[in-house]
C-alpha positions in Angstrom: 50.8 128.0 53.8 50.4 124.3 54.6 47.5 122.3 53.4 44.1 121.6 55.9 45.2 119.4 59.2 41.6 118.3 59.1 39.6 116.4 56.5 35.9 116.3 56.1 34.2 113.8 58.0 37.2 113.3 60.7 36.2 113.1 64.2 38.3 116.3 66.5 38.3 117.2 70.0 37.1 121.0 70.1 38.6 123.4 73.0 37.4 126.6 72.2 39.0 130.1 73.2 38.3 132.3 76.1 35.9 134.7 73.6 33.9 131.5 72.2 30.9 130.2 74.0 31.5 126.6 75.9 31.0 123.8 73.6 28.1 121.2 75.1 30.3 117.8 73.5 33.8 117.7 73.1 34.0 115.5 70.0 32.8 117.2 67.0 32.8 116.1 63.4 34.7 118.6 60.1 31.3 119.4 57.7 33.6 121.5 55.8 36.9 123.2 55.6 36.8 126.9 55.0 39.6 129.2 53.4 42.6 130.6 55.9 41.7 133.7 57.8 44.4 136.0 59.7 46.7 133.6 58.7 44.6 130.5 60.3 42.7 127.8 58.9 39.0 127.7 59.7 36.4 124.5 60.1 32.7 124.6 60.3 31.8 121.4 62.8 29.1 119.5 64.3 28.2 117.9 67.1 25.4 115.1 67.9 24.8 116.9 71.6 24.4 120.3 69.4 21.2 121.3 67.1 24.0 123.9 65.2 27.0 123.7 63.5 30.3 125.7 64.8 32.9 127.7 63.3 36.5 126.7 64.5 40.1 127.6 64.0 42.6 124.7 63.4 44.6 125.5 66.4 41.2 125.4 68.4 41.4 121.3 67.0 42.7 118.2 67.9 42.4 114.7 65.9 40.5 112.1 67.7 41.5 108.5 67.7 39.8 106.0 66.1 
């Protein structure tokens, strides 16, 4: 398996599936990257707009510019 798209600290756009609740911002920030499950990478991330942290899959992910 390839390594992490995502690094710690790296600002992603977040588009969650149909069975995850809506996200309230859509740029989120990596905490930490989290071991491949089903065959997927996993992220927890963060938002300013949101007083929890999130659990994401990589394909759920998209890099941010800047």
């Amino acid at each position: 398996m390839a390594a992490h798209k995502f690094k710690v600290g790296q600002s992603v756009r977040f588009t969650p599936g149909k069975m995850t609740p809506p996200a309230g911002g859509q740029a989120y920030k990596i905490v930490r990257v989290l071991p491949a499950e089903g065959g997927e990478y996993h992220y927890r991330i963060k938002s300013v707009y949101e007083p929890y942290e999130r659990i994401a899959r990589e394909s759920e992910l998209s890099a941010l510019q800047g």
